[in-house]
Rosetta silent file (secondary structure, phi, psi, omega in degrees, C-alpha in Angstrom):
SEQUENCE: XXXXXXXXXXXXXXXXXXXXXXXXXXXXXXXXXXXXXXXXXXXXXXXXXXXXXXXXXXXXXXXXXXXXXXXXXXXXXXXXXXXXXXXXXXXXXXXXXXXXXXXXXXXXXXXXXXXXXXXXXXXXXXXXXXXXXXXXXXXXXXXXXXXXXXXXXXXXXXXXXXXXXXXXXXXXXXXXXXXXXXXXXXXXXXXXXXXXXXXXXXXXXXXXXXXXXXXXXXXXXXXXXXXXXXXXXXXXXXXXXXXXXXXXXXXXXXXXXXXXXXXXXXXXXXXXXXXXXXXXX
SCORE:     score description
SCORE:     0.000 S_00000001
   1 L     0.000  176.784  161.048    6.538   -4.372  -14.098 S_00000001
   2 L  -102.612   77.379  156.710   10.142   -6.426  -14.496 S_00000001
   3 L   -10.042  -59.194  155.432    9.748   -9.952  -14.974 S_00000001
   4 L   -33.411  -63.721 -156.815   13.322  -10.061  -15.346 S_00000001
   5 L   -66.815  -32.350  176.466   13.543   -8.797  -12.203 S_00000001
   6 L   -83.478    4.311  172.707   11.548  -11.404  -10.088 S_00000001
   7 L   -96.256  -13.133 -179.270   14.173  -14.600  -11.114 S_00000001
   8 L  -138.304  133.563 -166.036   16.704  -13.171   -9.396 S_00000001
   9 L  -164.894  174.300 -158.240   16.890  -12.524   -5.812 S_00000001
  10 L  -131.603  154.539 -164.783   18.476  -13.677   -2.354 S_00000001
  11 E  -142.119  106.848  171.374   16.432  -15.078    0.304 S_00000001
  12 E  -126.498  168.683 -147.118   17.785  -15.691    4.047 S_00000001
  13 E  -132.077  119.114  146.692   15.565  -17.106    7.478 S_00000001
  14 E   -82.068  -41.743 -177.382   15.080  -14.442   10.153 S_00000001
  15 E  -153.046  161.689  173.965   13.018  -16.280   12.184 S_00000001
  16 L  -113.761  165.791  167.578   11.377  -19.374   12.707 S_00000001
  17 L  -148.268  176.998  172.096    8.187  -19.834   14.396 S_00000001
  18 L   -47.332  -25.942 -166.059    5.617  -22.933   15.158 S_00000001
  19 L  -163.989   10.423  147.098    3.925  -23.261   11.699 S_00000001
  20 E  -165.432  148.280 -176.216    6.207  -20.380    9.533 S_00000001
  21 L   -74.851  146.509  141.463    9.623  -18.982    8.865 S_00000001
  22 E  -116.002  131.743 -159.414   10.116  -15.358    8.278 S_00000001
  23 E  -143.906  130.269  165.496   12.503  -15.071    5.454 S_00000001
  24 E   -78.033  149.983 -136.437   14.189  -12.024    4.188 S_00000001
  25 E  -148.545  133.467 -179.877   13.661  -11.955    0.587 S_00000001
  26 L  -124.953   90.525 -172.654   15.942   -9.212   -1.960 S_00000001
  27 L  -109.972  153.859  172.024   14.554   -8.392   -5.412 S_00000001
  28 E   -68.311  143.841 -178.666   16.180   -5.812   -8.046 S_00000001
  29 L   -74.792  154.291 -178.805   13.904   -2.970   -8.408 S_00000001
  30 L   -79.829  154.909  135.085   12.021   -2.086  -11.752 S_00000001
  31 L   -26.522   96.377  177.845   13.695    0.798  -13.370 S_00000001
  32 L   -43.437  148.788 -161.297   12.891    4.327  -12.416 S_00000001
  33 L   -80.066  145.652 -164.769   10.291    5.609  -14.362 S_00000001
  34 L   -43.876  -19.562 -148.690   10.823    8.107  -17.416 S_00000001
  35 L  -108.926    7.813 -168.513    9.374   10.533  -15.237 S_00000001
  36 L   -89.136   84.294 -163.105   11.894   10.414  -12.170 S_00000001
  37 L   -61.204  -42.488  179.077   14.287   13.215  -13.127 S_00000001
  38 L   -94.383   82.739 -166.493   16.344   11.989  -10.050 S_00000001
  39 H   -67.249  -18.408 -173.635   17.145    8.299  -10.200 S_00000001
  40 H   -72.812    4.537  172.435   19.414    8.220   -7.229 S_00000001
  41 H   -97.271   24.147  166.985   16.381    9.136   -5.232 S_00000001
  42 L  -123.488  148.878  163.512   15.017    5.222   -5.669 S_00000001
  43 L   -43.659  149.337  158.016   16.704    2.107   -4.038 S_00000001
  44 L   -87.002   13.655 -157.123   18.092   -0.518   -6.827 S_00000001
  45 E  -130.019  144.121  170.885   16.837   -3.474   -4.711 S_00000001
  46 L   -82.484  157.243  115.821   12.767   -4.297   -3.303 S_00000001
  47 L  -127.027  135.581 -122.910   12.897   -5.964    0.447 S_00000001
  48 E  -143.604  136.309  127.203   10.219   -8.081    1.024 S_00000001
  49 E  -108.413  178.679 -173.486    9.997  -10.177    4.280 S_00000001
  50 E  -128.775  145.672  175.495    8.297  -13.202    3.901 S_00000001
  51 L   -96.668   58.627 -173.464    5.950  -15.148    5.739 S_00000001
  52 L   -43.905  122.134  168.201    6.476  -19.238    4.311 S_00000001
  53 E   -71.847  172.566 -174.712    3.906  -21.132    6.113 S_00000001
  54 L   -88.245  162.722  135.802    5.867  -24.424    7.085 S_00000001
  55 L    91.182  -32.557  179.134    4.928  -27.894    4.693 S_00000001
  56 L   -29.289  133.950  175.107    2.450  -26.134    2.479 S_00000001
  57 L   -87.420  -60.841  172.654    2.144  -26.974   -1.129 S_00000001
  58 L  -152.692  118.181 -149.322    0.389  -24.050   -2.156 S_00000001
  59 E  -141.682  149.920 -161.789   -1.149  -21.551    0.302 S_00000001
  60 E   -89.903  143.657 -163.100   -3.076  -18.064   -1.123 S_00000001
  61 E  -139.956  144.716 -156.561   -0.494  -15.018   -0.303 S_00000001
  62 E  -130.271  101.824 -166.094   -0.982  -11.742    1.121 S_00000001
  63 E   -78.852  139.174  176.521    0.752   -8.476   -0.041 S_00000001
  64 E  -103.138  138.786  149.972    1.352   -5.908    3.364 S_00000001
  65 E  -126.287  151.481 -162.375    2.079   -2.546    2.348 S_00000001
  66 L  -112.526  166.821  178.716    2.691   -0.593    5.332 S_00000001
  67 L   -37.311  156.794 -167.309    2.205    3.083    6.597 S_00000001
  68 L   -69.915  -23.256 -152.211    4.246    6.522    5.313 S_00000001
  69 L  -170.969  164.743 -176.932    6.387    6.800    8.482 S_00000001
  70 L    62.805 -159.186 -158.403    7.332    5.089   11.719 S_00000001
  71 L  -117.434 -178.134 -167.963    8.356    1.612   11.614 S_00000001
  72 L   -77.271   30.288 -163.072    6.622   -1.953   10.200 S_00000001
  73 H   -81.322  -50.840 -169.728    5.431   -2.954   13.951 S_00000001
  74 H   -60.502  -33.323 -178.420    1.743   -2.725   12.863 S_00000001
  75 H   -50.449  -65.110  -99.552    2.523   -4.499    9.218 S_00000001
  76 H   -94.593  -38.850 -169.404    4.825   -6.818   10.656 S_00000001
  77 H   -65.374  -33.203  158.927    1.563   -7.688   13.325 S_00000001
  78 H   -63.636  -15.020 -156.380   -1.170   -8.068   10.262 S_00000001
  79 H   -89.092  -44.884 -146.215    1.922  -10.423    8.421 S_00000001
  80 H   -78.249  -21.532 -160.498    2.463  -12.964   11.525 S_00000001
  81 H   -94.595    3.172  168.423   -1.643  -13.271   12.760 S_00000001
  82 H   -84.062  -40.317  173.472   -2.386  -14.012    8.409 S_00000001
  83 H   -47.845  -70.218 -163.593    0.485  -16.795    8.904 S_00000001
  84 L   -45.312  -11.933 -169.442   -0.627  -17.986   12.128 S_00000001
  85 L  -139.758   49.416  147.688   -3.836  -18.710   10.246 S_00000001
  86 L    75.922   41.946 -159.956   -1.932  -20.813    7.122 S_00000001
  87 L  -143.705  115.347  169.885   -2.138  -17.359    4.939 S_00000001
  88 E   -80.511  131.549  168.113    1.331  -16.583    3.579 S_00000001
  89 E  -124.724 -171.186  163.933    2.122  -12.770    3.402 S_00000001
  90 E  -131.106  129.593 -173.216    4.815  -10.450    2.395 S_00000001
  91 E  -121.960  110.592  178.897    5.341   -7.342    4.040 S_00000001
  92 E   -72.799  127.720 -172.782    6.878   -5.028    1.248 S_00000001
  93 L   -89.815  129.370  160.001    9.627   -2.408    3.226 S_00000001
  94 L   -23.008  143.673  163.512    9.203    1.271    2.181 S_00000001
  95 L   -84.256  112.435 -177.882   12.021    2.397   -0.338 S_00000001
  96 H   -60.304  -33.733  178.474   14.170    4.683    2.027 S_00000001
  97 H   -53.850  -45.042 -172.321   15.546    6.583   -0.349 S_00000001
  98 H   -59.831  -38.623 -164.933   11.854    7.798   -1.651 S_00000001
  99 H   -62.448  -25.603 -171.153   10.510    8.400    1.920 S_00000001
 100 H   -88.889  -12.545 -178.128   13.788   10.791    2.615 S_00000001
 101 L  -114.112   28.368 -171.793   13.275   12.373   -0.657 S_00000001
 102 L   -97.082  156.145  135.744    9.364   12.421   -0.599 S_00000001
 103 L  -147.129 -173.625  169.200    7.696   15.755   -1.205 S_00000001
 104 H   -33.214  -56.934 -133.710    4.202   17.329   -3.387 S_00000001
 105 H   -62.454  -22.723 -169.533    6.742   17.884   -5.789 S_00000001
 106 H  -138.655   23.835 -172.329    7.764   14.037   -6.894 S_00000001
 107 H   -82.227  -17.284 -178.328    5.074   12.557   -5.639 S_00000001
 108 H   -75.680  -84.339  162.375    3.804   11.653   -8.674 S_00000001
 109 H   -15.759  -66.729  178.409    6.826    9.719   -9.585 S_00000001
 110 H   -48.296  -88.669 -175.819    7.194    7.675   -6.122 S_00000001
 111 H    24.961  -90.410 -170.458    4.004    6.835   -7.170 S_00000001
 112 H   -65.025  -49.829  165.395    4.324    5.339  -10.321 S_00000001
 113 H   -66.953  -21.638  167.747    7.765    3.710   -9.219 S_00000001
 114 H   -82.551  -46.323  141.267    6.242    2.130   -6.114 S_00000001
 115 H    -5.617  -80.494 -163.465    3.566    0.481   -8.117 S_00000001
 116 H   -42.868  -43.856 -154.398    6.177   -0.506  -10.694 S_00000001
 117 H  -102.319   -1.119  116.775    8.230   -2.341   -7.808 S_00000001
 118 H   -50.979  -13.047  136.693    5.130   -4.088   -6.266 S_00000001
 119 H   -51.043  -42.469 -171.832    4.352   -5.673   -9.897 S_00000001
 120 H   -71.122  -22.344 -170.868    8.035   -6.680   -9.345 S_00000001
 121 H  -113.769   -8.615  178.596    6.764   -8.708   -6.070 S_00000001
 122 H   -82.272  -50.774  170.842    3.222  -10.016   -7.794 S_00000001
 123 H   -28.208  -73.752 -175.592    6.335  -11.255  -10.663 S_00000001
 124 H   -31.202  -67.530 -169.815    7.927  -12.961   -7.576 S_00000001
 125 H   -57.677  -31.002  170.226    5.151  -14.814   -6.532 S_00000001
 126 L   -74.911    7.261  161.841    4.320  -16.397   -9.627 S_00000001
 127 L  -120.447   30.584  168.915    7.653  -17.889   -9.645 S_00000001
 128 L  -102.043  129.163  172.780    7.350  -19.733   -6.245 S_00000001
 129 L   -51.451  -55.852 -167.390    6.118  -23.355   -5.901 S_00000001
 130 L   -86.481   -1.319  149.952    4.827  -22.654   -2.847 S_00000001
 131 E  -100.622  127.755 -170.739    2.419  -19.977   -3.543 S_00000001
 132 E   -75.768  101.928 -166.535   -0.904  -19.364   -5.455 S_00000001
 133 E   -70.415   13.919 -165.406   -0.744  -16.964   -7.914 S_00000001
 134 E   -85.287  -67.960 -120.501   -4.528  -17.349   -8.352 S_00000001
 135 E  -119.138   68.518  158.492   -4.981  -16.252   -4.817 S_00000001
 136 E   -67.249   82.869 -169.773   -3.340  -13.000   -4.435 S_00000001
 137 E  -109.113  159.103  147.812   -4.771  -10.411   -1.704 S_00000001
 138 E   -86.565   96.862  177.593   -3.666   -7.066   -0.941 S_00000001
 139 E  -159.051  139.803 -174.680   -3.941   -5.055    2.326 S_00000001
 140 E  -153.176  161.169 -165.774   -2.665   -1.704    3.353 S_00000001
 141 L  -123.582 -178.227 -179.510   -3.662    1.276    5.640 S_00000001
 142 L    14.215 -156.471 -117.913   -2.987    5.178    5.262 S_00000001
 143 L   -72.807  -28.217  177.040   -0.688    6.008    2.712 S_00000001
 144 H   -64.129  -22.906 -160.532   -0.200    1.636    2.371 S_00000001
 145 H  -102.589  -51.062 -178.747   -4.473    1.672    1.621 S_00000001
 146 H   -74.693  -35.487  157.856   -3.559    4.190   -1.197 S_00000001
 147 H   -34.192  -55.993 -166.800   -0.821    2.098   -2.735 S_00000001
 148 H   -69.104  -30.227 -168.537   -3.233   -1.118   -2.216 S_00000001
 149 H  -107.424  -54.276  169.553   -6.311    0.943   -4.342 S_00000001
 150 H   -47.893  -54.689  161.046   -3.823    1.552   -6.798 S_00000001
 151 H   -56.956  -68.868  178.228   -2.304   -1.723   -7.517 S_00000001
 152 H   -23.656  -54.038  175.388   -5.565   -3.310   -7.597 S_00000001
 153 H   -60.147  -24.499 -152.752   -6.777   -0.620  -10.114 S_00000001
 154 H  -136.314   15.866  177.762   -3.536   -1.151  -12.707 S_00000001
 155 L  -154.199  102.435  174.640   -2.901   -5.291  -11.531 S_00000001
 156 L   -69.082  -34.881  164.471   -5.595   -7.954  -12.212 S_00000001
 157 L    -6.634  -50.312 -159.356   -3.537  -10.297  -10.550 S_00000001
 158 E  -100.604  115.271 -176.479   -4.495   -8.958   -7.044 S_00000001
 159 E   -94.516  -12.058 -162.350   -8.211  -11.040   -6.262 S_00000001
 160 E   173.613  103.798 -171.601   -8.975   -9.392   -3.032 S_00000001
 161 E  -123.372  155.333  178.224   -7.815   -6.119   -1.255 S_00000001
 162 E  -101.903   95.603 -161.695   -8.305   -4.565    2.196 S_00000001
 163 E  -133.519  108.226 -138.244   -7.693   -1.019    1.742 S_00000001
 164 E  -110.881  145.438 -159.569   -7.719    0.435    5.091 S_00000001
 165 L   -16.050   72.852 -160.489   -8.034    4.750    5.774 S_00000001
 166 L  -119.386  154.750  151.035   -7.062    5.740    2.419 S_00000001
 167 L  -165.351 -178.540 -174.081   -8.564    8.018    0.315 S_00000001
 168 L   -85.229  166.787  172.102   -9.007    9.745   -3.071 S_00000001
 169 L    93.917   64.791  170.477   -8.636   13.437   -4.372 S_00000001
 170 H   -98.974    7.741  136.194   -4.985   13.445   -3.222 S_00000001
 171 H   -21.496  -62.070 -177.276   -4.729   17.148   -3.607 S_00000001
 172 H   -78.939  -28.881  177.743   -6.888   17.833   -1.247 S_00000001
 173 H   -53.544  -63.354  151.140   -5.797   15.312    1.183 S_00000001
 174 H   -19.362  -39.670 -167.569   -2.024   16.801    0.691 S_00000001
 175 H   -94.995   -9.256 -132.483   -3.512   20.382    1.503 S_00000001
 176 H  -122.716  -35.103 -152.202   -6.382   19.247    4.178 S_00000001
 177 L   -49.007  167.775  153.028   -4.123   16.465    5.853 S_00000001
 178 L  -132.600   27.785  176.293   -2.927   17.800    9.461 S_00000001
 179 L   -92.916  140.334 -179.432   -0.246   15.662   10.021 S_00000001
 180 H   -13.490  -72.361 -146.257    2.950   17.859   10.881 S_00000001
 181 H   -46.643  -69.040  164.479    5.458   16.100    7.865 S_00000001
 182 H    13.262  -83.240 -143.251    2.238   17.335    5.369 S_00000001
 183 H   -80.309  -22.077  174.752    1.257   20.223    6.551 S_00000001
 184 H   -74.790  -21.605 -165.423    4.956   21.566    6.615 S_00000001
 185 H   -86.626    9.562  179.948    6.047   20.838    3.487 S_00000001
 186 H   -73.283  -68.860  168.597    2.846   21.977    1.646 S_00000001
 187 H   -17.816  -59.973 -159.754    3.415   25.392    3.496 S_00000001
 188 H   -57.974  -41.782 -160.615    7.211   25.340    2.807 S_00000001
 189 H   -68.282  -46.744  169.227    5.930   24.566   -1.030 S_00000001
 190 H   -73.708  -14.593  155.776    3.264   27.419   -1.334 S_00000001
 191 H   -63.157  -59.390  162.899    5.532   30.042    0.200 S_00000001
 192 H   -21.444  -65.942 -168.334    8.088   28.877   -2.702 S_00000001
 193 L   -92.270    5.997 -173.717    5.603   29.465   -5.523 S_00000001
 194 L    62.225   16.005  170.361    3.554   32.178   -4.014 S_00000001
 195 L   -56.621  132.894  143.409    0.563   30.148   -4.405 S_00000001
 196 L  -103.586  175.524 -163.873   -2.465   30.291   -2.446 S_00000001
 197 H   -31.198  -36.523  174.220   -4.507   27.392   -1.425 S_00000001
 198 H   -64.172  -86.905 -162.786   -7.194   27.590   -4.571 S_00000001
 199 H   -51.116  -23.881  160.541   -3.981   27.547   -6.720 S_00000001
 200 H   -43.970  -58.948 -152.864   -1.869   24.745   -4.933 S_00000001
 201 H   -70.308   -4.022  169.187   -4.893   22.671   -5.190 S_00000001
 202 H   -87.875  -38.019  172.675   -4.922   23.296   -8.957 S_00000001
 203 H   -76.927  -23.264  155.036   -1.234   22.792   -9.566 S_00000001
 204 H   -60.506  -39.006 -163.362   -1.368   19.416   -7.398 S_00000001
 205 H   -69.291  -59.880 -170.103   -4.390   18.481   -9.480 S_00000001
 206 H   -58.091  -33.598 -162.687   -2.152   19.235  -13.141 S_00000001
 207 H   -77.142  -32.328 -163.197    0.849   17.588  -10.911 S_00000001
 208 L  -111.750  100.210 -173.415   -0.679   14.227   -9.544 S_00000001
 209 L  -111.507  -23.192  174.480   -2.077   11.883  -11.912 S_00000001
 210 L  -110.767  103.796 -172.278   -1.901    8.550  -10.372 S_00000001
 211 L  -122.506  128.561  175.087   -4.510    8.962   -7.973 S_00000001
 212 H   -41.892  -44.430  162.106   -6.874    6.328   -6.514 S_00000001
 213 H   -24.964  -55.607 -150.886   -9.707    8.966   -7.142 S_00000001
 214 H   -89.580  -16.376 -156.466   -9.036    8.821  -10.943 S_00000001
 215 L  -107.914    4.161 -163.474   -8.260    4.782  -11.059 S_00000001
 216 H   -73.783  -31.039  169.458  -11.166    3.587   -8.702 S_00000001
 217 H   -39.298  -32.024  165.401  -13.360    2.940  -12.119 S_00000001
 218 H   -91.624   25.156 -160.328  -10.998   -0.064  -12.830 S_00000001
 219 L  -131.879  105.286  174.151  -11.434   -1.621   -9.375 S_00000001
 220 L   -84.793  123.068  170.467  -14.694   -4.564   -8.658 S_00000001
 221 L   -92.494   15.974  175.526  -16.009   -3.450   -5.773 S_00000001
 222 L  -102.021  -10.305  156.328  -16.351   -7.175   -5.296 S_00000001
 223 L   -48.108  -55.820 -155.964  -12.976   -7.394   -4.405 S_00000001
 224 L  -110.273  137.999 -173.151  -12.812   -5.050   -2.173 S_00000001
 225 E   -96.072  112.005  157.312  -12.950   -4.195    1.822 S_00000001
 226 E   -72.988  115.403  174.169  -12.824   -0.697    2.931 S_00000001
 227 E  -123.394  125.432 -169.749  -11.957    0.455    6.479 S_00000001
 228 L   -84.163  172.995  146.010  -13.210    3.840    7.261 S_00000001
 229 L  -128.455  116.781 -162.605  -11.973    5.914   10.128 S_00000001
 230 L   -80.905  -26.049 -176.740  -15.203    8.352   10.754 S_00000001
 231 L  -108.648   69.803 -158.781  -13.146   10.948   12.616 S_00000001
 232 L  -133.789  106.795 -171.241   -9.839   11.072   10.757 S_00000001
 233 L   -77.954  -15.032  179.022   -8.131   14.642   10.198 S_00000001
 234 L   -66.389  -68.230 -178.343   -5.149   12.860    8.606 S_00000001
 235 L  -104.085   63.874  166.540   -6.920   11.101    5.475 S_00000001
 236 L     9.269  120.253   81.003  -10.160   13.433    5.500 S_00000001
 237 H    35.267  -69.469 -143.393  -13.094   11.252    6.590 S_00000001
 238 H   -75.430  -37.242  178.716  -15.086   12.981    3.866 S_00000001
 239 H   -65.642  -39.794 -177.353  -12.170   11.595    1.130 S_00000001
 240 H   -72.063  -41.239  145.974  -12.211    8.041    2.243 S_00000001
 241 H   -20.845  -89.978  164.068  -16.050    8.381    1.728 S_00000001
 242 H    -3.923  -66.828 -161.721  -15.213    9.512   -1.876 S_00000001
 243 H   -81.543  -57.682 -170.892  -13.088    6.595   -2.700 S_00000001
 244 L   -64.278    6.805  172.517  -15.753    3.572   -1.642 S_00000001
 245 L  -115.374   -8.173  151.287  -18.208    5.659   -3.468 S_00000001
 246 L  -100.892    1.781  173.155  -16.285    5.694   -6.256 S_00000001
 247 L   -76.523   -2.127  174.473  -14.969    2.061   -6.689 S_00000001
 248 L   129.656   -6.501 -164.142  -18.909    1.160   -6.358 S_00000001
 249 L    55.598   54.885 -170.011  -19.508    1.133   -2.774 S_00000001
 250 L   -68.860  150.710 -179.131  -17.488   -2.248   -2.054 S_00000001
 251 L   -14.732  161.033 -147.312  -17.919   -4.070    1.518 S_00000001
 252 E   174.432  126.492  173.670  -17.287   -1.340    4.056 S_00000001
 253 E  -149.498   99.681 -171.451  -16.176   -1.127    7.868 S_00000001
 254 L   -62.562  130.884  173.347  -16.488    1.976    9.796 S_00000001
 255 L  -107.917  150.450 -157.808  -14.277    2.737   12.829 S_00000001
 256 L  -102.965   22.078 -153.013  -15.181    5.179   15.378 S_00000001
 257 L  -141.164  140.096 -176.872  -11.712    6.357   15.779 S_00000001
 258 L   -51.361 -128.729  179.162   -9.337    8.991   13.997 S_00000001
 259 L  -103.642  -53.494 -167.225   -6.143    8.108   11.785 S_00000001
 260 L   -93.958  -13.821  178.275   -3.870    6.842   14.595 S_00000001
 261 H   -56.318  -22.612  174.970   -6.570    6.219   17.426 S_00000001
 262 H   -49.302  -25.944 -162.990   -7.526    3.467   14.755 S_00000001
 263 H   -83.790   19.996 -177.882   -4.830    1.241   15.903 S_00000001
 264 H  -103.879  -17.058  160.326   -7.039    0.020   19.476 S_00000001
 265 L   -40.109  -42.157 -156.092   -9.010   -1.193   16.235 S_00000001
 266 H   -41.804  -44.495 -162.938   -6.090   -3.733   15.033 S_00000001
 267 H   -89.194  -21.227 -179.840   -7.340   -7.317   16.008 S_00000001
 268 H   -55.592  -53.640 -175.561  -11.110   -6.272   15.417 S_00000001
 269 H   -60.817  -30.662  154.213   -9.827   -5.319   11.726 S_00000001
 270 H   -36.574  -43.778 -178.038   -7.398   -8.471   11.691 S_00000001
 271 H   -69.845  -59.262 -159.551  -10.096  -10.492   12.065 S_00000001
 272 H   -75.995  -33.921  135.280  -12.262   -9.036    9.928 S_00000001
 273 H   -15.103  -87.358 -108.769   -9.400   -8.875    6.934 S_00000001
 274 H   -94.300  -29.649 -152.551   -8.559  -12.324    7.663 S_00000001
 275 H  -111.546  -59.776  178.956  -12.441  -13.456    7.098 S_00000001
 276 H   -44.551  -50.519 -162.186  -12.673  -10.794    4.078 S_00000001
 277 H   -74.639  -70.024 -177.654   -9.549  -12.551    2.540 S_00000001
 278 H   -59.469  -22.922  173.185  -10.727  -16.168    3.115 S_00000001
 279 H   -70.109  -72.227 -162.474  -14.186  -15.476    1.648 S_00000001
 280 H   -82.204   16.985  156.306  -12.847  -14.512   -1.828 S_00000001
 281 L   -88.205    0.000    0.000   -9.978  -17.284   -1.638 S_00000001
């Protein structure tokens, strides 16, 4: 992470509410990583908003990392009902530049640098008065659940994560996935190299090293909440399986619903988060 990097930032009030502010919150980004041939494809700056409960003295804080695509509505809805119930969060914003520049190909890299610049916001918190760095949680869905099983794995810091239809092996998820964005640019990528499918998944395997699959072995499964989706062509079903069996087979909550049908799920999983969170706080 950048230490450095968490004293200095800008902070302005978006919104007020009954019992917390949301405040927009601007940190310098960790340094792209040796392995990022192209630095101009990362932001220089994190933005974080933040959820200050109002009067608190020290209140247990809650990192959001949100979904691959579309907008923060669902983060933004997990930030305000952890507030509403005296639970400070952060909802970390995608880097745009990486998402417009994501492919197989650098995926490794985003990786490593999104990590890097979520260490940069665990930095943050330990220099705020009003938060417990003790008390750390984590919770992210799809591509936000694998980020969330990563940090956990590579940050002791983080006491308690929700890691919501994510899963390991992300070769195969990359070749198996069916959402459109995925499936074209895997295509686009094996017409390039003349690859077929056996050999993508072996040159993603040589290509992709920071994988929740390979990192779940550094992750107490006592920590950790798992939300399945049993029908989910997006995130294999059969992958998400994988990963809770290899972190240890940590606390576990199946949904009966694919990757986006999951979201008629939201306050049952809010709840159940929210409960998850306060038990290990």
């Amino acid at each position: 992470s950048c230490g450095a990097c968490a004293t200095k930032y800008t902070e302005k009030v978006l919104d007020e509410k009954r019992t917390y502010f949301v405040k927009s919150v601007e940190l310098p980004a960790a340094p792209p990583s040796g392995a990022r041939q192209d630095a101009s494809a990362k932001q220089d700056t994190i933005l974080v908003d933040y959820y200050e409960i109002k009067g608190a003295v020290k209140t247990p804080v809650i990192i959001v990392l949100p979904i691959l695509g579309g907008n923060n509505n669902e983060s933004k809805l997990f930030c305000a009902y952890f507030a509403k119930h005296g639970i400070a969060s952060l909802l970390v914003h995608r880097d745009q530049k990486q998402k417009e520049a994501a492919n197989p190909q650098n995926l490794e890299s985003s990786l490593k640098d999104m990590i890097r610049d979520h260490r940069v916001v665990i930095d943050w918190i330990a220099t705020q008065e009003k938060l417990d760095s003790e008390k750390i949680g984590v919770f992210g869905a799809s591509m936000g659940g694998i980020k969330a099983a990563l940090l956990t794995a590579l940050d002791s810091r983080i006491k308690a994560s929700v890691i919501a239809l994510a899963g390991g092996d992300l070769p195969y998820i990359l070749l198996h996935s069916k959402e459109k964005g995925v499936v074209r640019k895997i295509t686009q990528l094996m017409r390039e190299r003349t690859l077929n499918e056996k050999d993508m998944y072996a040159w993603l395997k040589t290509t992709i090293e920071t994988d929740p699959i390979l990192f779940a072995k550094y992750i107490d499964a006592r920590k950790v909440l798992l939300v399945r989706t049993i029908f989910d062509k997006i995130v294999p079903t059969v992958k998400q399986r994988e990963l809770w069996s290899a972190i240890g087979r940590p606390e576990r909550i199946d949904i009966l619903a694919g990757h986006y049908t999951s979201v008629a799920y939201i306050f049952y999983v809010q709840r159940a988060s929210l409960s998850f969170f306060r038990k290990k706080f």
